[in-house]
C-alpha positions in Angstrom: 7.3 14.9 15.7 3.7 13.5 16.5 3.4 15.5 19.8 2.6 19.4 19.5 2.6 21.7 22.6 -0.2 23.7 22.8 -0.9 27.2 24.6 -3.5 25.8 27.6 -6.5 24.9 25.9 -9.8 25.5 28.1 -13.1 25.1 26.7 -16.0 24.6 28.8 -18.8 23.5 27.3 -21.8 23.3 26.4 -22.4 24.6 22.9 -23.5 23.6 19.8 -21.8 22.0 16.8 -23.9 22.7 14.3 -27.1 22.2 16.5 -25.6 19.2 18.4 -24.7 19.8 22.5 -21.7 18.6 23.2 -21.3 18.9 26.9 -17.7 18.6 28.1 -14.8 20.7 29.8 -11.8 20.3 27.7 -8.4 21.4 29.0 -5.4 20.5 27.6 -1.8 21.0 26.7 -0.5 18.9 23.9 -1.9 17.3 21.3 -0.6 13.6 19.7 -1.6 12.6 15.7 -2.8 9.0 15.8 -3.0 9.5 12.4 -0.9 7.6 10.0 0.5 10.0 6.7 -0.8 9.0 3.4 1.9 8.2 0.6 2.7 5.8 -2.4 3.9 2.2 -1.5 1.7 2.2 2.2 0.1 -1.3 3.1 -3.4 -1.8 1.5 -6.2 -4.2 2.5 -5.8 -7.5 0.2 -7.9 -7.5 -2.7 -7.7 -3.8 -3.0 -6.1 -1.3 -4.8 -2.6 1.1 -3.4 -3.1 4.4 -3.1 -1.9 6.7 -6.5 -0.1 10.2 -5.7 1.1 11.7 -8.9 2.5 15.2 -9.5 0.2 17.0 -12.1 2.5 20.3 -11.8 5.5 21.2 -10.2 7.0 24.9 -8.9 8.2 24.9 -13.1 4.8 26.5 -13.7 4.3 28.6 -10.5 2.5 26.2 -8.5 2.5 22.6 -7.1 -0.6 20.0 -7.2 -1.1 16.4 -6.9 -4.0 14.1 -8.1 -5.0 11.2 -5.4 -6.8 8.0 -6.1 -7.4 5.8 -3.5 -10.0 3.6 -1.8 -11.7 4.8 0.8 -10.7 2.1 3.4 -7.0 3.0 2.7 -4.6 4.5 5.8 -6.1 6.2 9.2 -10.2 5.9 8.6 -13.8 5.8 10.4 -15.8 3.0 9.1 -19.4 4.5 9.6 -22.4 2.2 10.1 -23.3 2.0 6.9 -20.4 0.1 5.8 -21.8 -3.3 6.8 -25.2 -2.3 8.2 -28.4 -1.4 5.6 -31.5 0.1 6.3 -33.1 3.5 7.5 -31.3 5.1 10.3 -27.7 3.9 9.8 -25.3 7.1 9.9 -23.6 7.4 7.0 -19.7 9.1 6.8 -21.5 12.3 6.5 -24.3 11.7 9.0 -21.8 10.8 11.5 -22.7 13.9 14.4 -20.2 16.2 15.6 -21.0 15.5 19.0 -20.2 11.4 18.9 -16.5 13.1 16.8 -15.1 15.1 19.7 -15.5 12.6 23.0 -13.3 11.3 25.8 -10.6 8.6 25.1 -10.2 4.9 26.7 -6.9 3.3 25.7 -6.9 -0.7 26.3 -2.7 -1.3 26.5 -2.3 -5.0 25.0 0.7 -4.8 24.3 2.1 -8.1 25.9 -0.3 -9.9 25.5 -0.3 -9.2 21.1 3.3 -10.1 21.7 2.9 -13.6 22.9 -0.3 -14.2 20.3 0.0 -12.5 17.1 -4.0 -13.0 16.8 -4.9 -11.8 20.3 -8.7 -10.7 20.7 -9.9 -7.9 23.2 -11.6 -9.7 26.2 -14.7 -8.9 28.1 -11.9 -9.9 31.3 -9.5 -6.9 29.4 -12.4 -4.6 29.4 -13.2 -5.4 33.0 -9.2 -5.3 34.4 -9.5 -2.3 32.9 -12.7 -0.7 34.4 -11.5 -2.1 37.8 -8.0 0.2 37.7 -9.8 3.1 35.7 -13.6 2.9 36.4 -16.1 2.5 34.4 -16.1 3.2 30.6 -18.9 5.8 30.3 -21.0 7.0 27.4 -19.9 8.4 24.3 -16.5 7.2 24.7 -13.8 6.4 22.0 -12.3 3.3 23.1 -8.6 2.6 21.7 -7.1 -0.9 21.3 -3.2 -0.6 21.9 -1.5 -3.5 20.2 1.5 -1.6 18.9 0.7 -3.1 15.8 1.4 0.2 13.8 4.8 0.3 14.5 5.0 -2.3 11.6 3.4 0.3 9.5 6.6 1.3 7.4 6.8 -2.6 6.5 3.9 -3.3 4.7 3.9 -7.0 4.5 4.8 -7.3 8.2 1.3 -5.4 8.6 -0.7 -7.2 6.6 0.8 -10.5 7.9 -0.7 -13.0 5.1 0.6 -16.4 5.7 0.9 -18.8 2.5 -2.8 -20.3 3.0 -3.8 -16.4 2.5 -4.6 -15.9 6.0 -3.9 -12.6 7.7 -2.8 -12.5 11.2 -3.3 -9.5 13.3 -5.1 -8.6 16.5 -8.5 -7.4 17.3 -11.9 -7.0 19.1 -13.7 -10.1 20.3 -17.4 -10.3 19.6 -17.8 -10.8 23.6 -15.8 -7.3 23.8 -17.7 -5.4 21.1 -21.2 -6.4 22.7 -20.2 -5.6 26.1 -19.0 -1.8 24.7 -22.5 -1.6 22.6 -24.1 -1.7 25.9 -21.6 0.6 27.6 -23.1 2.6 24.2 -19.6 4.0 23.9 -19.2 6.0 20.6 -17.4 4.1 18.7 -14.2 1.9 18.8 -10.5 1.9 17.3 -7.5 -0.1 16.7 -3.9 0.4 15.5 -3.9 -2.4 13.0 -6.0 -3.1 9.3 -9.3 -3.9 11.0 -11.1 -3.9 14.1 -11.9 -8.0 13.6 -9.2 -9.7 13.8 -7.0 -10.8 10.9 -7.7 -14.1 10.6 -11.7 -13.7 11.1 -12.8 -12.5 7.8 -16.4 -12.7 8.7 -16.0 -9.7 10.5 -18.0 -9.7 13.3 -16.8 -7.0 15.3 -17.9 -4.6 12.2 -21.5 -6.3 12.4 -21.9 -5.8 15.7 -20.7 -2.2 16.2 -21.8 -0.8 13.1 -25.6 -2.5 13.3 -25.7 -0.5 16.6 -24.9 2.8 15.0 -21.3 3.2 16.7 -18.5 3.8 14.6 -15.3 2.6 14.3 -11.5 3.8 13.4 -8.8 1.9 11.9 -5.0 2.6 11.0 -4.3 4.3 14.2 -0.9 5.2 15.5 0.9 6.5 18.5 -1.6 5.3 20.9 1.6 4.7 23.3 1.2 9.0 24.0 -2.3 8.7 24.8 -2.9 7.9 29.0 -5.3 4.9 29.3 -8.0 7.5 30.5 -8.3 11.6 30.4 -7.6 12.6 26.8 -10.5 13.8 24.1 -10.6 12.7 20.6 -11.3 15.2 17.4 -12.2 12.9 14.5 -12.1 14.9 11.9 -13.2 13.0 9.0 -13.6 13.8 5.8 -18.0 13.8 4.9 -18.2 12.2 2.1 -21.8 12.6 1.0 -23.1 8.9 1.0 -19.7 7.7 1.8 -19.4 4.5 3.9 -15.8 5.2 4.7 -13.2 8.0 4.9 -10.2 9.0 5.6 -10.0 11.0 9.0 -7.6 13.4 11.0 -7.4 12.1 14.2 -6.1 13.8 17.3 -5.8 13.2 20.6 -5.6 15.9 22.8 -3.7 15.7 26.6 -4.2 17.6 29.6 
């Protein structure tokens, strides 16, 4: 199961995460994994390599352990701004503060509209239909695209979706969208399919645009259907790679 109950969790806040304020009241009573597992035969971005789990040692010698190769863009991960932008000031995995890691959730349900257009992109109108049901998407915020794209997960060419020409078809961010939720400065953004571009669009915009503004972005997510469109907080908890431009992350969602 992806949902755990919790004993009532009630934090209020502020203090410090290793000298950054975070400034919140958290209270909730479940938490949901958007994170998908890591194992041999998952999809893997085209071009790339699939992740390697092999057994070194079994409970023969007393003890179990496993060797992991994999690239770093591989499953549930945070792209960090260094990924696609260069120069002084652009957060790398490690750099990424604590205080942009644990922050309110917006979930964007497209579900429909991915059904009818494989290659859907998130609107400035979705962003606004949204804000005019929810309010306003305020500062700091993760904001979740819900395509139900990662129900395909367990099928790994359904989710990678490469036509014969090579083409890869699977919803995304617009530009429009990704500049409109720069200057909502929202933490970062995230999407239950490969990337936050769309498929098809292997210029990837989206990444420039986010990622030159120092926001961050998650991709692989999973059970965004358990998360309310507005209410829940996000732990992040990805791995800090020193240098690292990717990583794989732990992400919960937790629920009042």
């Amino acid at each position: 199961m992806f949902t755990r109950s919790l004993l009532v969790l009630s934090l209020l806040l502020p203090f410090h995460l290793n000298g950054e304020s975070l400034d919140m009241m958290i209270k909730a009573t479940k938490a949901v994994d958007l994170t998908q597992p890591l194992y041999n035969g998952m999809p893997y971005w085209p071009g790339t390599e699939p992740i390697s789990i092999e057994r070194l040692a079994d409970y023969d010698k007393g003890y179990r352990m496993h060797k992991f190769t994999m690239w770093e863009n591989i499953g549930t991960h945070v792209d960090s701004p260094s990924h696609f932008a260069a120069g002084e000031g652009k957060r790398t995995i490690d750099q990424l503060p604590l205080n942009k890691l644990i922050v309110p959730i917006v979930v964007i349900d497209v579900k429909s509209k991915v059904a009818a257009n494989e290659d859907y992109q998130l609107s400035v109108e979705d962003i606004e239909h949204w804000e005019r049901e929810h309010g306003k998407i305020g500062k700091d915020t993760l904001v979740m695209m819900n395509t139900a794209w990662s129900t395909k997960f367990s099928e790994p060419e359904a989710y990678i979706n490469q036509d014969r020409e090579g083409v890869l078809h699977f919803p995304g961010f617009s530009v429009s969208a990704a500049q409109l939720l720069v200057e909502r400065d929202v933490a970062g953004i995230g999407i239950d399919t490969m990337s936050l571009d769309p498929g098809n669009d292997l210029s990837f915009p989206v990444h420039k645009v986010m990622l030159a503004a120092n926001k961050y972005q998650i991709e692989n997510l999973t059970n965004l259907d358990a998360v309310p469109a507005r209410g829940a907080v996000a732990v992040v908890a990805v791995l800090p790679i020193r240098d690292g431009s990717q990583a794989q992350a732990r992400v919960i969602a937790l629920i009042k």
